[in-house]
N, C-alpha and C positions, 0 to 999 in steps of 0.2 A: 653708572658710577656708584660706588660702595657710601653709604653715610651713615651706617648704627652697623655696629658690631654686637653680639648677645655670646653672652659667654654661661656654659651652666658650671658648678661649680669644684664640684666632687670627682674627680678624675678627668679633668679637665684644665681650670685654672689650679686646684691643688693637688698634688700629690699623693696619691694614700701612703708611698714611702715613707714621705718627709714632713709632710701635712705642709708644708710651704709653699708659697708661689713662687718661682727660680725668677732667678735673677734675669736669663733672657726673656720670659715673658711680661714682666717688669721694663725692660727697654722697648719691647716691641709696642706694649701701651703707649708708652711716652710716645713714640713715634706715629705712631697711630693717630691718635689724638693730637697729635700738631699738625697733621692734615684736616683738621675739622671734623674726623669720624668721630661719631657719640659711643661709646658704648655701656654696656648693659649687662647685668647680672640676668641670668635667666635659672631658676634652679628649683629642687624642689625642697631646699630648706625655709622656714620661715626669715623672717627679719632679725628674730631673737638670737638665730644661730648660725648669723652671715660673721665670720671672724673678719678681724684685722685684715688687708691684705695688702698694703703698699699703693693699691691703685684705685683712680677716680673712675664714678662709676654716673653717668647719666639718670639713672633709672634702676629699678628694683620689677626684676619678674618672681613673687616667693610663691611657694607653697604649691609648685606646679601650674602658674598661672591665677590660682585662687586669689590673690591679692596682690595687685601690682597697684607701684605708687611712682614718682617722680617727684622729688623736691617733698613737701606739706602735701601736695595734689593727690587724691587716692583718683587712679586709675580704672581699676578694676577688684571688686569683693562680691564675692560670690561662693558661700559656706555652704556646706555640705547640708541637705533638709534635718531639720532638729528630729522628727523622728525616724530616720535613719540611723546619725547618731547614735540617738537610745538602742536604737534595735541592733547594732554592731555591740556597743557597751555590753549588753546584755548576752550577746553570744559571747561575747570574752568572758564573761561569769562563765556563762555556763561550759567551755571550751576549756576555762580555765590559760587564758592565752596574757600574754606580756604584749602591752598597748599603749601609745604615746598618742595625745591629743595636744593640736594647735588651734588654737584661739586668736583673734587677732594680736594681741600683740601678750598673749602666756602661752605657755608649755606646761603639760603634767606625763607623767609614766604612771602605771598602777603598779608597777614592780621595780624596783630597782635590785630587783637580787636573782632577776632574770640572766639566766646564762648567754642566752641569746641577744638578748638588749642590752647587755656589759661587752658583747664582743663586736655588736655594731657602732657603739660608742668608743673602743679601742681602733676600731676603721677609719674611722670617720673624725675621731679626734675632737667633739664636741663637749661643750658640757650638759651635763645629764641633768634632765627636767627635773623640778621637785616631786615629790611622791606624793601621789592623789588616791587614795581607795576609790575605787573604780564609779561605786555604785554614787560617787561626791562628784564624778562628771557626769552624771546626767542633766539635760538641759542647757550642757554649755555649748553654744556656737563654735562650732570645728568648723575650719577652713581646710583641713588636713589631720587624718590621722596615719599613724604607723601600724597597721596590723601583722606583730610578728609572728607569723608562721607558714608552714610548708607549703608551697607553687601548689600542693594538691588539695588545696582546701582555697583557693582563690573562686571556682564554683560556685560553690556553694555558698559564701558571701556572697559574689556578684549577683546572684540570685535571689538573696536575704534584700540585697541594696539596688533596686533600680533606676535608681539617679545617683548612682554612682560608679566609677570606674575605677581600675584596680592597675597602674603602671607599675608594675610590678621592672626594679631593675637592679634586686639583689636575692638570690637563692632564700635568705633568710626572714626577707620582711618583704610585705608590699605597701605602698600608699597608697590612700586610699581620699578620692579629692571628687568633688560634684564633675558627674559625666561633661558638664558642658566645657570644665574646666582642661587648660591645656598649657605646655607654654608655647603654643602657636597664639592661641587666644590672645596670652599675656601678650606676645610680640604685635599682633594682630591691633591692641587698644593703645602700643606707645607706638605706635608707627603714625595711628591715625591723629597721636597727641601733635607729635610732630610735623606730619604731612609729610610722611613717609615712606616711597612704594614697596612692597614685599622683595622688589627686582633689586631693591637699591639696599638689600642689608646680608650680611654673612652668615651663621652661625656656627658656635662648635659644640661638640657634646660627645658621652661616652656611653649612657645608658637607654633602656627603654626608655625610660619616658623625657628623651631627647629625639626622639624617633620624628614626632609628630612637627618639631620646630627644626630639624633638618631636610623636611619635607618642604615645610611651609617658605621658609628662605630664597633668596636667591640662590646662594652659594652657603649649603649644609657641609660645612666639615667633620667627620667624625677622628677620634683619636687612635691611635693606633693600638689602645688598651683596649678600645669599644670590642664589643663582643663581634659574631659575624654578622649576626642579623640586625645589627645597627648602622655596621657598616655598609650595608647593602643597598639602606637608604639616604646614602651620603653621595654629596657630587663628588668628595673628594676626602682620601683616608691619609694622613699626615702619621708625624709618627708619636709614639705614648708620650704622654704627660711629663716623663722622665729623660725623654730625649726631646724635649725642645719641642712639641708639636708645634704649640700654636705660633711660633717665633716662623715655623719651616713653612706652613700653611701662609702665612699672612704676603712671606716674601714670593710664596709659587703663586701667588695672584697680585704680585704685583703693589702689596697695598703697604708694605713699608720700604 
């Protein structure tokens, strides 16, 4: 029997369309949750940049797992090694790259006139960190950064950072989050808040690094926006964000 649902956020619960949660995913919570299922944010935005969305949320999985909390309770934190950090910082001088650092509970960019970092911000429909000169985040404790630049230089960082892993699940940026971090992990530490089994929860998601907590699940849903290699590790493919996925998943298992 199903009792924590995890939802990640970004082409999933909202629309890159609309930037909206639709109205039937909106009913299908309510109905959800009046069967006693908890559910759950699982995503890889921080807490700072979780919007509005009409619906109750049991539990917080951010930053790809790097910081999950429940209520006041922190969960799980777990920041990226401060000289790593530095040592990414520092290739973005020298690389000359547009970089967004999270902090437990701040945000910075080192550019805000970055083309690339205006047009992920135009996607995603967020607002845009304050401007930090790059070389003023060293030392600070990242849970998550954004390294914007091309799949082909993903390498060669991962190789700069060995405690860290790169879920890269957009052409133009990858995150960048401590290897041990996941959001299976995240799922993995409110399951066990709870008394939880892996058996007994669902998940949905669209990107790479949803990959790992569609695995992890009972029942991994992917969206029908999901790329193909996401979908490959889904029990079950529902249709995009725009049509009603999660509303169509929820009733093909029976759980509204």
């Amino acid at each position: 029997m199903i009792k924590a649902a995890f939802f990640d956020i970004d082409g999933t619960l909202l629309s890159y369309r609309t930037h909206i949660v639709s109205a039937g995913t909106i009913e299908a919570f309510r109905r959800l949750r009046s069967q006693g299922i908890r559910t759950f944010v699982s995503s890889g935005r921080p807490q700072v940049l979780i919007p509005p969305m009409a619906l109750t949320f049991d539990g917080y999985i951010t930053m790809n797992g790097g910081y999950c909390f429940v209520g006041d309770k922190v969960l799980l934190s777990n920041p990226i090694p401060q000289d790593e950090t530095d040592r990414w910082l520092q290739y973005a001088i020298d690389n000359d790259l547009c970089t967004m650092l999270f902090t437990e509970h701040e945000m910075y960019i080192n550019r805000l006139d970055d083309p690339v970092g205006n047009a992920i911000h135009r996607q995603l429909d967020f607002t845009m960190p304050p401007q930090l000169d790059t070389e003023l985040m060293f030392g600070k404790e990242a849970f998550q950064i954004i390294a914007i630049m091309p799949a082909d230089m993903d390498a060669a960082v991962a190789a700069l950072l060995p405690h860290c892993r790169l879920p890269r699940w957009h052409p133009a940026f990858s995150d960048m989050v401590h290897c041990d971090n996941s959001k299976a992990a995240g799922i993995e530490a409110v399951l066990h808040h709870y008394g939880i089994g892996r058996e007994e929860c669902i998940a949905f998601g669209d990107g790479g690094n949803d990959i790992e907590m569609l695995e992890y699940c009972g029942i991994g849903v992917a969206m029908g926006n999901a790329e193909d290699r996401v979908q490959q590790h889904a029990d079950y493919v529902t249709t995009s964000v725009d049509e009603e996925g999660i509303s169509l998943a929820l009733r093909h298992f029976g759980l509204i």
